[in-house]
C-alpha positions as CSV (number, residue, x, y, z in Angstrom):
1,X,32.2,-91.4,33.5
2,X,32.5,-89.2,30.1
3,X,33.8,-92.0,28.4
4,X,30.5,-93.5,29.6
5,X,28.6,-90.7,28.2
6,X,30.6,-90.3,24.9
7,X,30.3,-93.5,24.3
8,X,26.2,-93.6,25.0
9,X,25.8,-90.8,22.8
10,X,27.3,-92.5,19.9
11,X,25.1,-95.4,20.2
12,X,22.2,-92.9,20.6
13,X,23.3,-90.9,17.7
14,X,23.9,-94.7,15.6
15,X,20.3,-96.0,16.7
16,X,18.6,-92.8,15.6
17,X,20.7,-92.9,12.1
18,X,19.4,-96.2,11.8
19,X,16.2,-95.6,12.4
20,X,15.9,-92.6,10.4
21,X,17.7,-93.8,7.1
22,X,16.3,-97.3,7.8
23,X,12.8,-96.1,7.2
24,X,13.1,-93.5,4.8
25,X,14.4,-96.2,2.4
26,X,11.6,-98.3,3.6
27,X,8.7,-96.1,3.2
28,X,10.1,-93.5,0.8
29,X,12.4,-94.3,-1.7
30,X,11.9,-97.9,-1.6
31,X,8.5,-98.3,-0.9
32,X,7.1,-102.1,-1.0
33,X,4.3,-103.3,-3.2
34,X,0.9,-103.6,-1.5
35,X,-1.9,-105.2,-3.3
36,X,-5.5,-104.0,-3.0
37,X,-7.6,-105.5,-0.7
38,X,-10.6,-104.1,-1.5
39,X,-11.6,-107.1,-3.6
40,X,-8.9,-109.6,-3.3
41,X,-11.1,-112.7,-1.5
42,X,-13.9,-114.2,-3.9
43,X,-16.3,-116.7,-2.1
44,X,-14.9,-120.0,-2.3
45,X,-10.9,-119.0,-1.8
46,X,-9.3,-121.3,0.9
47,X,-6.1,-120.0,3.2
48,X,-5.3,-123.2,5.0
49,X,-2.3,-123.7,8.0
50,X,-1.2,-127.4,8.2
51,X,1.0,-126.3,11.2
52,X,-2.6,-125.3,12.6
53,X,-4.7,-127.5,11.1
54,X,-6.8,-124.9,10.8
55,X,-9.2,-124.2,7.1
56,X,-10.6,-121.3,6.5
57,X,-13.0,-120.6,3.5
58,X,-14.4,-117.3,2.4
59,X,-17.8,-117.1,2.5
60,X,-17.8,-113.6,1.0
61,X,-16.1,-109.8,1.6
62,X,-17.9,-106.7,2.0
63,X,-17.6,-103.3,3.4
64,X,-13.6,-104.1,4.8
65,X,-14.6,-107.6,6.3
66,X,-14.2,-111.0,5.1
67,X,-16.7,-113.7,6.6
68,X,-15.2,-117.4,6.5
69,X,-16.0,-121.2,8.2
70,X,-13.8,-122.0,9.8
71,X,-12.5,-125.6,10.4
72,X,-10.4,-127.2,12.7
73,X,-9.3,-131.0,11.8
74,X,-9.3,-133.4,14.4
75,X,-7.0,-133.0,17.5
76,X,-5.8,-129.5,15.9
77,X,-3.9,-127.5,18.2
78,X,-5.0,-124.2,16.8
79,X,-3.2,-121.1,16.5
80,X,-0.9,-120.2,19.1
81,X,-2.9,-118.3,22.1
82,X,-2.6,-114.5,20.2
83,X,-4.0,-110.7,21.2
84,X,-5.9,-109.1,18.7
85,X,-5.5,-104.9,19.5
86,X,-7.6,-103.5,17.4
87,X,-11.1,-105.2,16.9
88,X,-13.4,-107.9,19.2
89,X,-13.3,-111.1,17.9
90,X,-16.1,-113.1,17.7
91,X,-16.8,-117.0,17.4
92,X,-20.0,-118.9,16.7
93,X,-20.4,-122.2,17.0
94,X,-20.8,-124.9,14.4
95,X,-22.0,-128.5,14.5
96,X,-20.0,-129.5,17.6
97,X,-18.9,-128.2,21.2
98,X,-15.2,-126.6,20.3
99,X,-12.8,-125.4,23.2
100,X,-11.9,-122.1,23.4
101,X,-8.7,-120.5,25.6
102,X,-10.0,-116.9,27.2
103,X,-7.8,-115.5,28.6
104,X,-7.0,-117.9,31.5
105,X,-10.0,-119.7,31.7
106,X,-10.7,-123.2,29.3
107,X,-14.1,-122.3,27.6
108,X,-16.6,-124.8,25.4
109,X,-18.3,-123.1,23.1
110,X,-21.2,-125.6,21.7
111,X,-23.5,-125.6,18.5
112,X,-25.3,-122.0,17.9
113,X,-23.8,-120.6,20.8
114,X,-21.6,-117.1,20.6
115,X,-18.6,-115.7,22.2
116,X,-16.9,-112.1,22.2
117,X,-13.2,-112.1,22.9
118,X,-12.8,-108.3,23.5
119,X,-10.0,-106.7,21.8
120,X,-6.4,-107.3,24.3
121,X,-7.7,-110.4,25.5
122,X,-5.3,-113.7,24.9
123,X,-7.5,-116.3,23.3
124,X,-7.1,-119.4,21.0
125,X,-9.5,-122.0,19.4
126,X,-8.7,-125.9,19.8
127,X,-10.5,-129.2,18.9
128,X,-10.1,-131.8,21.1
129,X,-12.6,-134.1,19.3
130,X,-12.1,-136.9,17.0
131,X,-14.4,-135.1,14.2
132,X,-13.3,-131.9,12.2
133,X,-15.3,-129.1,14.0
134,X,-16.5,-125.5,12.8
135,X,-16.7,-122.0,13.3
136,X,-19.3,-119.9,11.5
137,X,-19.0,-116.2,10.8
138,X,-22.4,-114.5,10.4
139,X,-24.0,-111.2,8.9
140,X,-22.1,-109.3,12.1
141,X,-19.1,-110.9,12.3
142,X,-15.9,-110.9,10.4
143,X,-12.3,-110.4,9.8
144,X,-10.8,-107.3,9.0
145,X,-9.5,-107.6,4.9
146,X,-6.4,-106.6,6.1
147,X,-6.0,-109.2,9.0
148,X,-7.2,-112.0,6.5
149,X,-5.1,-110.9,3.7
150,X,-2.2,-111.2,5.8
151,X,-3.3,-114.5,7.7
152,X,-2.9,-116.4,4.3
153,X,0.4,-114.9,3.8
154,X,1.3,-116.0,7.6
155,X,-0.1,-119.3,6.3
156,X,2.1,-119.8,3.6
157,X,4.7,-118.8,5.4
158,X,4.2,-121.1,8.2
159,X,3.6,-124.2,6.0
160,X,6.6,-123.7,3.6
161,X,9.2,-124.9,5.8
162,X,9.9,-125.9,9.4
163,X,13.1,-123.5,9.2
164,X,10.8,-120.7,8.7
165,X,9.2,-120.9,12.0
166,X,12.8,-120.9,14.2
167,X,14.6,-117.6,15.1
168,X,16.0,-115.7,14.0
169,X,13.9,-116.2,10.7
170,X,10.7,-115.9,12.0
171,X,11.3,-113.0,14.0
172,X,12.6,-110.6,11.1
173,X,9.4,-112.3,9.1
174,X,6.8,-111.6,11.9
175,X,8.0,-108.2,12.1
176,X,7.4,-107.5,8.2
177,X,3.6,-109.3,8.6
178,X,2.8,-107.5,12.0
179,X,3.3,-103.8,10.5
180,X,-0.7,-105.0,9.0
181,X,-1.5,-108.6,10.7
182,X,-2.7,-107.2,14.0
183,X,-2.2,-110.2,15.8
184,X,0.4,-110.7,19.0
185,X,1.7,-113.7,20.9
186,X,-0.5,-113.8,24.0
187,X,2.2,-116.0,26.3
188,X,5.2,-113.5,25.7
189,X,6.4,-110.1,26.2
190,X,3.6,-107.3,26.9
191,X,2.0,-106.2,23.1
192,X,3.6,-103.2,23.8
193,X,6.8,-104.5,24.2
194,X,6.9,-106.6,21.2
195,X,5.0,-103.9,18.7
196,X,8.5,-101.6,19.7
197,X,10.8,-104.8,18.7
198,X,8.8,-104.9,15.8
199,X,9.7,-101.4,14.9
200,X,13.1,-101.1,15.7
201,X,13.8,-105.0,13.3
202,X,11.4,-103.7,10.4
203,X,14.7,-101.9,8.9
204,X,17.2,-104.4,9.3
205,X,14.8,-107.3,8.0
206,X,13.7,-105.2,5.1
207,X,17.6,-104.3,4.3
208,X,18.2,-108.2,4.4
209,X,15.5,-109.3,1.9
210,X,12.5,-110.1,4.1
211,X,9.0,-108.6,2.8
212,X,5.4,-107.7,3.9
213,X,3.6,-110.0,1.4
214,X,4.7,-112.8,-1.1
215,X,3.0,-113.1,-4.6
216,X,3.8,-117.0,-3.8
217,X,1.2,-116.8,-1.6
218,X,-1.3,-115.6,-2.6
């Protein structure tokens, strides 16, 4: 039994050196670059996601939103179902009916019409139609910058390679992104759960190489 304990306080007394050096060189003494967000769309800037088949172009950014179409190509299989924590999402639709996951119900949301997905709640836009379909964002909807800044870095990240997306790659990646893409897989582990994970690889990935945001990107 004390070997039990000895040994259980030297992987506590390990984890919390870990932890404690890993982010002091993280945020402190090797900080990463961050670019400003302020004014970083300008109307007209496409972030596309062929893995998605999802296009997104800005329609403008102002006071810490950005406002884009949307379009999903024929037969795109969208995102993957996602939770967003800390805004309402909101979708308005374009010039045809587009299905919408929310939560567990199947949802069609047709031309003009509106739907909130309330912050928490697993969602996902697909097209199931043989045309390209759209989603508008109006005067009172919008991204947060930060969540669209980092959705085109997601983007390019995606699209790059197929090896990009497999673990354990795409976990040390996701981790890096999700410390400002507040977006979580909606079929996995409780948010909860996976914003700790997220914390405890940030370290490790950032010792290995991985980063936050890509000028390749951009």
């Amino acid at each position: 039994m004390k070997k039990i304990k000895k040994l259980l306080k030297i992987v506590s007394t390990l984890f919390i050196v870990y932890l404690g050096i890993g982010y002091l060189l993280h945020l402190i003494i090797f900080p990463e670059y961050k670019p400003d967000i302020s004014n970083y769309f300008n109307a007209g800037d496409v972030f596309y996601s062929k893995e998605e088949g999802l296009r997104q172009t800005v329609l403008k950014q102002e006071n810490g939103k950005v406002y884009c179409k949307i379009e999903l190509e024929p037969h795109a299989e969208g995102p993957p179902v996602h939770i967003h924590t800390g805004f309402d999402e909101v979708f308005v639709g374009g010039d045809h009916p587009i299905n919408i996951q929310f939560g567990s119900e199947e949802k069609v949301l047709n031309p003009g019409g509106k739907l909130v997905i309330p912050k928490g709640t697993p969602h996902k836009p697909y097209n199931t139609n043989d045309s390209t379909v759209t989603l508008i964002m109006t005067e009172d909807v919008g991204f947060p910058e930060e969540l669209a800044v980092y959705l085109s870095q997601v983007y390019g990240y995606m699209d790059e390679s197929e090896d990009n997306m497999k673990p354990p790659k795409v976990i040390f990646q996701m981790a890096m992104f999700n410390q400002y893409f507040d977006s979580y897989l909606g079929e996995g582990p409780p948010v909860m759960i996976q914003m700790c994970l997220n914390f405890l690889v940030v370290p490790l990935a950032r010792l290995i190489g991985y980063k936050s945001y890509y000028k390749k990107y951009e």
